[in-house]
C-alpha positions in Angstrom: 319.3 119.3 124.1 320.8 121.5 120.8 323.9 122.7 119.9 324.5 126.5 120.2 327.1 128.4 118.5 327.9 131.7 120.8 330.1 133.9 118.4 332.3 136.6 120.8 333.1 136.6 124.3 332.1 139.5 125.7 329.8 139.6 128.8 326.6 139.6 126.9 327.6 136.9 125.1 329.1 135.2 127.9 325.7 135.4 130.0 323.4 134.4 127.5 326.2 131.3 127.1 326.2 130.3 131.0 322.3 130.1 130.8 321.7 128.5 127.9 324.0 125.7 129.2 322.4 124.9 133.0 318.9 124.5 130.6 321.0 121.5 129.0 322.2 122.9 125.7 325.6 122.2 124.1 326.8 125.9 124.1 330.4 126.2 122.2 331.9 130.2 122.2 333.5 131.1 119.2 335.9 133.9 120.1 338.4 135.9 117.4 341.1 137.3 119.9 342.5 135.3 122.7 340.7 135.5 125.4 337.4 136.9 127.2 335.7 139.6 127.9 335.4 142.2 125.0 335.4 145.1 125.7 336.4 144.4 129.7 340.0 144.6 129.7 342.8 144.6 131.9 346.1 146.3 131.2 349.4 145.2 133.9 352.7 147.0 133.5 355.3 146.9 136.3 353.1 145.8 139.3 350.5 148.3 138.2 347.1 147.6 136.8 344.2 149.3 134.8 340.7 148.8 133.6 340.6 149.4 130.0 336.7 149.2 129.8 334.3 150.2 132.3 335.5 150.9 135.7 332.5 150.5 137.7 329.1 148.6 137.5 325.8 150.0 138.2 323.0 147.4 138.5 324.7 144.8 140.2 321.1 142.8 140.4 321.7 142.0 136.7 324.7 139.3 137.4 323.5 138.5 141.2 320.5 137.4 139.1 322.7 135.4 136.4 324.7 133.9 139.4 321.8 132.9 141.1 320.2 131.3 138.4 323.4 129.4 136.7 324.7 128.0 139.9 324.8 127.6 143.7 327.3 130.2 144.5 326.2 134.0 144.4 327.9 136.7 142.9 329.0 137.8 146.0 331.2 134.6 146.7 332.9 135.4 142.9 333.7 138.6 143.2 334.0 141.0 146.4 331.5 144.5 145.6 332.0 147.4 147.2 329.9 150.9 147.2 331.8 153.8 146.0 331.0 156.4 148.2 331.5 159.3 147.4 330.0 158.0 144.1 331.5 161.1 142.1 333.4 164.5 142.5 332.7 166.9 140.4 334.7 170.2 139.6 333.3 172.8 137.6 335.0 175.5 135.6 334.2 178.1 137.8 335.6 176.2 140.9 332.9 175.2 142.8 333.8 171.6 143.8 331.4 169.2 144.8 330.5 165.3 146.1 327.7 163.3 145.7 326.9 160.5 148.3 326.4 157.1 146.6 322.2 155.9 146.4 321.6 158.5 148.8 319.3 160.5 147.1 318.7 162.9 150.3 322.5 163.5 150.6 322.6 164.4 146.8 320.2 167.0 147.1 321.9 168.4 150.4 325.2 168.1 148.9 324.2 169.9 145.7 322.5 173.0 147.8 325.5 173.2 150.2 328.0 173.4 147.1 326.0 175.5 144.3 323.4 177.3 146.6 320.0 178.8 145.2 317.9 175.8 145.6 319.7 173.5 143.4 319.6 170.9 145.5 315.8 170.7 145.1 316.1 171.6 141.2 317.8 168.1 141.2 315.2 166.4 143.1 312.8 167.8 141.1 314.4 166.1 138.4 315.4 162.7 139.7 311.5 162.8 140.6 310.4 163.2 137.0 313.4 160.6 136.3 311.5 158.3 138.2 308.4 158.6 136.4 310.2 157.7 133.0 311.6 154.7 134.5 308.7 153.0 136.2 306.7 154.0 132.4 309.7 152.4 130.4 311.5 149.8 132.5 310.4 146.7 131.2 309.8 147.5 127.7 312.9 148.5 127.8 315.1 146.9 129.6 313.6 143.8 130.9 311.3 142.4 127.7 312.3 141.9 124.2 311.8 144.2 121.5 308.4 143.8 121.6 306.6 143.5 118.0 304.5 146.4 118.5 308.3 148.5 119.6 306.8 151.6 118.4 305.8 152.4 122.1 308.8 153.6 122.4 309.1 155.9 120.1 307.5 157.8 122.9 309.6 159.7 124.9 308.6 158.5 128.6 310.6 161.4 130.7 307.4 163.6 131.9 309.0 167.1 130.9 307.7 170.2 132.9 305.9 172.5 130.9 307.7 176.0 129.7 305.6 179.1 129.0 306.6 181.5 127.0 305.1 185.0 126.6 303.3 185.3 123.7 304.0 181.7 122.5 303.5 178.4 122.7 304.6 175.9 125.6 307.1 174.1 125.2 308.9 171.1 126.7 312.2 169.7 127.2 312.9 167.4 124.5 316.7 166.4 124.9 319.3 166.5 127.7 320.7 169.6 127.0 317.4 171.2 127.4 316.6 170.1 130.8 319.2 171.5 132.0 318.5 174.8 130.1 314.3 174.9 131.7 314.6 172.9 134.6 318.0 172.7 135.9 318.3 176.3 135.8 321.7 176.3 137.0 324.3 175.5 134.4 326.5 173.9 136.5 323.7 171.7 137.3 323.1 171.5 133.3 326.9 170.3 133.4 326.2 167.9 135.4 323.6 166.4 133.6 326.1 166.9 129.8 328.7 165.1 132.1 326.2 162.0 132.4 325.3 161.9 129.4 328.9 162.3 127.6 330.1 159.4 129.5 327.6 157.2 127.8 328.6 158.4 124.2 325.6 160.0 124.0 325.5 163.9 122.4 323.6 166.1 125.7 322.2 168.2 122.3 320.4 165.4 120.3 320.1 162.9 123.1 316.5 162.6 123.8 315.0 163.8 127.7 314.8 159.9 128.6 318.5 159.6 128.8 317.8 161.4 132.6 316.8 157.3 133.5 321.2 156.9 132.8 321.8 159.2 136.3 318.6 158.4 138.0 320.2 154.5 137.5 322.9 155.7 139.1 321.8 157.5 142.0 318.8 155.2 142.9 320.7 151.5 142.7 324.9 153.2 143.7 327.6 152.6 141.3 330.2 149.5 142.6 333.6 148.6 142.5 334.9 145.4 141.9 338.0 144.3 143.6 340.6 143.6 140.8 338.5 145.5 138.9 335.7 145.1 135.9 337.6 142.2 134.6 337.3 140.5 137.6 333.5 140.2 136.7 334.3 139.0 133.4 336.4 136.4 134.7 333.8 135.0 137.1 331.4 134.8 134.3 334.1 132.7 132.2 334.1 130.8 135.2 330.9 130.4 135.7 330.8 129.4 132.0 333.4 126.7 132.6 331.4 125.3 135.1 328.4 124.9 133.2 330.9 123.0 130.7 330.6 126.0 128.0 333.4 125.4 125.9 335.2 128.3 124.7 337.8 128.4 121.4 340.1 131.2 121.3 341.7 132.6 118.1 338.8 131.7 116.1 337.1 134.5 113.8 334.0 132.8 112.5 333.7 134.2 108.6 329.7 133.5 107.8 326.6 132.5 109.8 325.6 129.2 107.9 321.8 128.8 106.8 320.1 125.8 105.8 316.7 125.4 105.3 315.8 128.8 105.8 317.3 128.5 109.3 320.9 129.1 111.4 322.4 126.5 111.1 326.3 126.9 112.2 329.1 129.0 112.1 332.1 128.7 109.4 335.4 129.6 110.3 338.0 132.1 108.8 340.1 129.0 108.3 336.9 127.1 106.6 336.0 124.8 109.5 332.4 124.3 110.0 330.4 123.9 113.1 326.8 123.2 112.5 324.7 124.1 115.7 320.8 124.6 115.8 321.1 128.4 117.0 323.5 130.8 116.7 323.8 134.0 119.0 325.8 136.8 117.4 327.3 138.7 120.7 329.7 140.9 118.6 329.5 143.6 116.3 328.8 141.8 112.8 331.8 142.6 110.6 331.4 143.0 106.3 330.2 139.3 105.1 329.5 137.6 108.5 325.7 137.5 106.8 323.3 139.4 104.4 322.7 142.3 106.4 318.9 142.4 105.9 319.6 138.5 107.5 319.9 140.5 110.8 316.9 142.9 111.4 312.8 142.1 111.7 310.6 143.2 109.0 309.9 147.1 110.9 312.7 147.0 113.3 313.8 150.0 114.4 317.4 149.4 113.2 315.9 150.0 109.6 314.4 153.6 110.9 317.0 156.7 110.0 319.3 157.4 112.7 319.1 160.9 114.1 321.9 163.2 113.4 324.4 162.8 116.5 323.4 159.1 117.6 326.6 157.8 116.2 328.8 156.1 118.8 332.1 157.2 120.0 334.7 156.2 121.4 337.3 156.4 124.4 340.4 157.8 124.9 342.4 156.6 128.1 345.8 157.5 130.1 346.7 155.0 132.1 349.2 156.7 135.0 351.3 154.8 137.2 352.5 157.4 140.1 354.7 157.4 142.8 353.3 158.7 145.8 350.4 157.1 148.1 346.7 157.4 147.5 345.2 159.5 150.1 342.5 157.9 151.7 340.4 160.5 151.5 340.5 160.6 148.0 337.5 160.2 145.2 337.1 157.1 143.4 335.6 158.9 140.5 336.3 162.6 139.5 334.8 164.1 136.9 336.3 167.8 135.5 333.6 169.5 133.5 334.8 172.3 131.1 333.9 175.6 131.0 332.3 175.4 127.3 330.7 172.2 126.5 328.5 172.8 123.7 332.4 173.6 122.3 333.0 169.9 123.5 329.9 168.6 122.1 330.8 170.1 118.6 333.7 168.7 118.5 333.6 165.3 119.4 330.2 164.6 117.4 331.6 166.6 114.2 335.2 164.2 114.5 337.2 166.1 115.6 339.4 166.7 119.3 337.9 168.6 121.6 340.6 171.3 123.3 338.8 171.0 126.6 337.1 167.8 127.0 335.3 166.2 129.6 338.0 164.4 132.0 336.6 161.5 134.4 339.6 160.1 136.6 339.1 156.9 138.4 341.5 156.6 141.6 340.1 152.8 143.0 341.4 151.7 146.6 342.7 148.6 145.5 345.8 147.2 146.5 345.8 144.8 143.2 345.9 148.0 141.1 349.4 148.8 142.5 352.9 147.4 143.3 352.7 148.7 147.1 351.1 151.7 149.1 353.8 154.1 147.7 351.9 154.3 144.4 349.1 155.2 143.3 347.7 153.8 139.4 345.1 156.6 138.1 342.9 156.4 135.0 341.9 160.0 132.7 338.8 158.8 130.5 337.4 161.4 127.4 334.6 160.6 125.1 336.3 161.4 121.4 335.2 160.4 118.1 336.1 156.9 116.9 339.2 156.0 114.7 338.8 157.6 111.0 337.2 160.4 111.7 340.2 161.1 113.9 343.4 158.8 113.2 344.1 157.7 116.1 347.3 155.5 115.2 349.1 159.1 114.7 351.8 159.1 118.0 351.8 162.6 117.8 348.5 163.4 118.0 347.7 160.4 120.7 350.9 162.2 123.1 349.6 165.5 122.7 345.9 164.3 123.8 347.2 162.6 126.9 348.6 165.8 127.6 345.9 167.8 127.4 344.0 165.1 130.1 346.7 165.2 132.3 346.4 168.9 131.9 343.0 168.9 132.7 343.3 166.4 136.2 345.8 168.6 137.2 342.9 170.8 138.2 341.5 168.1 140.7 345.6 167.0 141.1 347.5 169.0 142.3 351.4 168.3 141.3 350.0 165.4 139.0 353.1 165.5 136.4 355.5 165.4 139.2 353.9 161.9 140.4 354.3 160.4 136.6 356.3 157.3 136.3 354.7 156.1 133.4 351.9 157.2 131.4 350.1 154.4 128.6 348.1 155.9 126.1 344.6 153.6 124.8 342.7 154.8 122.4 339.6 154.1 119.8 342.2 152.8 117.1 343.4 149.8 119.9 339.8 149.0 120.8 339.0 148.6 117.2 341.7 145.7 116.9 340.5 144.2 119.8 337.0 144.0 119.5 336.1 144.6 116.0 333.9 147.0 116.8 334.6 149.9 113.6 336.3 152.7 114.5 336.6 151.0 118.2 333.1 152.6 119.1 331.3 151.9 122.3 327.7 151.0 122.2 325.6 153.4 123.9 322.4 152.1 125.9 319.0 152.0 124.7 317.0 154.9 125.1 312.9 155.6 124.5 311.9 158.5 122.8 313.1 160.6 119.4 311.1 158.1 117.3 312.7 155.4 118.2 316.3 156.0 117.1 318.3 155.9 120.0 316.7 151.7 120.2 318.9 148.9 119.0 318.2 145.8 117.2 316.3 143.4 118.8 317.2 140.2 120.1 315.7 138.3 117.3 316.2 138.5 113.8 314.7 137.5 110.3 316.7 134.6 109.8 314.9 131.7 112.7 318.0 130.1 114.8 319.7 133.5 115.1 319.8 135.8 117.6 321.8 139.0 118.6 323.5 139.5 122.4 325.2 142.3 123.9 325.8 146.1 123.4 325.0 146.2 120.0 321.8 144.5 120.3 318.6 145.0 122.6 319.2 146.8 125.4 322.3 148.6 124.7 325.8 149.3 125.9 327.1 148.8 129.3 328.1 145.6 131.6 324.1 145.8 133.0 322.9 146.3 129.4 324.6 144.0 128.3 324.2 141.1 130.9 320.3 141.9 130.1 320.8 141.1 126.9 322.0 137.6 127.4 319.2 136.8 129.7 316.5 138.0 126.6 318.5 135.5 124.3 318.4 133.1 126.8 315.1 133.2 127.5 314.0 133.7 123.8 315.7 130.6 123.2 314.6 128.2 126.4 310.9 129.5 126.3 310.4 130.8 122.7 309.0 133.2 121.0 306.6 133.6 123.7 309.2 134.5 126.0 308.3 138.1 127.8 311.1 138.6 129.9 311.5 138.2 133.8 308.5 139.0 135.5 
């Protein structure tokens, strides 16, 4: 049995914690704010309540697999899932308006040829097809397996573009998101659709390489899911679950430095200089100035050394959090999405720091009575992708009022007589996720992708330094509660088994 120091929280983290403590170590989590959860957040104000992170989760198999194997009550028993169906609206600038059933991939199609017409229906499955192909050639590398030594297989991109011929020149396949939708979506409200994806994962449709098409074929195949109470709820049943497992947990501790002896991790040292020596540490936050040498973190040829491409920067999220009077009709979407009518405009904005005038707007509208005082009110959500604090200062009230204006703006397409409904509107932003998490600029991790020569990977689970290891979205595979939860089963593993370790098989 060793000690383990688990610096931050967060659900990577958290995971990796909860496993590593039913194999018999001595897990302690050091976290700097007061409480759980990172970036999973819950914001209360006068009987109404808000997800300030994620609001759904796709790949529920990731923590049904963590519950399963830390514990003798499922997920299911923790937390009550639900399917959002329909799993998205979507209203394009030209009007046409548009569900998508959830994991039905035969009511997608149907639903996209009864609302756009002209065969887009099977442009889509066309897609989702070649989708397919990219995830069943990069799944386990990927997502399932450590950074493997030999990680240059996935500089490849795996996404099987259709071929493009040109008179008089050369082929040519799609290489990036935005050019899918350009040769094979055809249509561009299908193309939006496709941006829209994308976006939502901080990822720029223009530079994002084609195997970012495995993000909605996720989606579609496995459903997107509600949790009652919301995202937090999760978090809290993996605290729980922590607790159980006798993982302690110290709040309001910032841990300073990753000690090393030996050549080795050998503890943590706190901002206030106490010392907890521990035989491995895992690092499931975003390493601030001084925690260690930074070439401490990465392997000799990782691909966190590589140049990153132009426009792989994360961003951030801007959120309105509206508590309305008035009930939720019951035939109303859980998620909305409002594309605008220019989004390479969008794109060039948010990627060069600056605002876009007509973003992206997704509004989440849950069925949940614990989101509300009673059935005579309604709490609503406006998300937009925007470029982190500093390149935008996000701590200017003006500026931050006049945003959530323009989003309510914008919902007002897909609401009618939103602003009459308003009882109070709260405005998050990049600059209140930075002080939360300590991520810089408050960005959000986007998930690993294959392809582009590697830049859109993250660091791997392990590092140089032996006894240290790296969890959650800033580390192998990426952003996002499922990333992330994979990531603390790698450390786990890695840990438990070795270096030997090759994931779940």
């Amino acid at each position: 049995m060793a000690r383990i120091a688990v610096i931050g929280a967060g659900l990577g983290a958290m995971s990796a914690a909860a496993r590593l403590a039913v194999a018999g170590h001595r897990v302690t989590v050091y976290e700097r704010s007061d409480t759980f959860g990172g970036s999973v957040g819950r914001h209360a104000r006068g009987g109404f309540a808000f997800d300030t992170g994620p609001g759904l989760l796709h790949l529920p198999a990731v923590y049904r697999d963590l519950f399963v194997k830390t514990g003798k009550e499922p997920l299911e028993r923790c937390v009550t899932l639900t399917q959002v169906d329909p799993a998205s609206r979507h209203l394009f600038a030209d009007g046409t308006d548009v569900s998508l059933p959830n994991a039905s991939r035969a009511g997608v199609v149907a639903a996209l040829d009864a609302a756009l017409g002209g065969g887009a229906g099977a442009n889509w499955g066309a897609f989702l097809d070649r989708a397919r192909e990219a995830w069943d050639r990069s799944r386990r590398p990927l997502l399932e397996e450590p950074l493997r030594p030999d990680w240059q297989v996935l500089t490849r991109d795996p996404y099987p573009a259709s071929v493009r011929r040109r008179l008089l020149r050369p082929a040519r396949r799609a290489g990036t998101v935005s050019e899918i939708g350009a040769w094979e979506l055809a249509d561009p409200r299908l193309a939006a659709l496709l941006d829209g994806y994308a976006l939502s994962y901080g990822l720029d449709p223009l530079r994002a390489p084609a195997s970012t098409a495995l993000l909605p074929y996720m989606e579609e195949t496995f459903g997107s899911w509600y949790v009652s109470g919301g995202m937090r709820a999760l978090a809290q049943a993996v605290y729980e679950r922590c607790l159980a497992r006798k993982v302690e947990f110290v709040f309001g501790a910032d841990v300073a430095r990753v000690l090393e002896k030996d050549g080795r991790a050998a503890g943590v040292e706190l901002a206030d200089g106490t010392v907890a020596e521990a035989a491995h540490v895992v690092l499931g936050a975003h390493p601030h100035p001084g925690l260690m040498p930074a070439q401490e973190l990465w392997q000799d040829g990782d691909v966190t050394v590589q140049p990153r491409p132009e426009g792989s920067a994360p961003t951030g999220r801007f959120l309105v959090l509206l508590s309305l009077r008035g009930a939720r009709p019951a035939d109303a979407a859980h998620r909305t999405l409002v594309h605008p009518a220019d989004g390479p405009a969008e794109r060039e904005a948010v990627f060069g720091g600056r605002l876009a005038t007509h973003p992206t707007v997704t509004v989440l509208r849950p069925d949940d009575p614990s989101t509300r005082p009673d059935d005579a009110h309604e709490a609503v959500t406006l998300t937009a992708t925007v470029a982190p604090h500093g390149p935008v200062d996000w701590t200017d009230e003006a500026l931050r009022a006049r945003y959530a204006d323009t989003l309510i703006d914008t919902t007002g397409v897909a609401l009618p007589g939103l602003r009459d409904r308003i009882l109070h509107a709260e405005v998050r932003t990049p600059a209140e996720s930075a002080a939360e998490t300590g991520a810089p600029g408050g960005a959000v991790p986007a998930p690993a992708l294959a392809g582009a020569g590697g830049g859109w990977l993250h660091a791997g689970n392990r590092t140089r330094l032996p006894g240290l290891y790296l969890a959650g979205g800033w580390s192998h595979p990426g952003g996002g509660p499922a990333h992330a939860g994979m990531s603390g089963a790698l450390v786990a593993g890695l840990i438990v088994e070795g270096d030997g370790f090759r994931g779940s098989q």
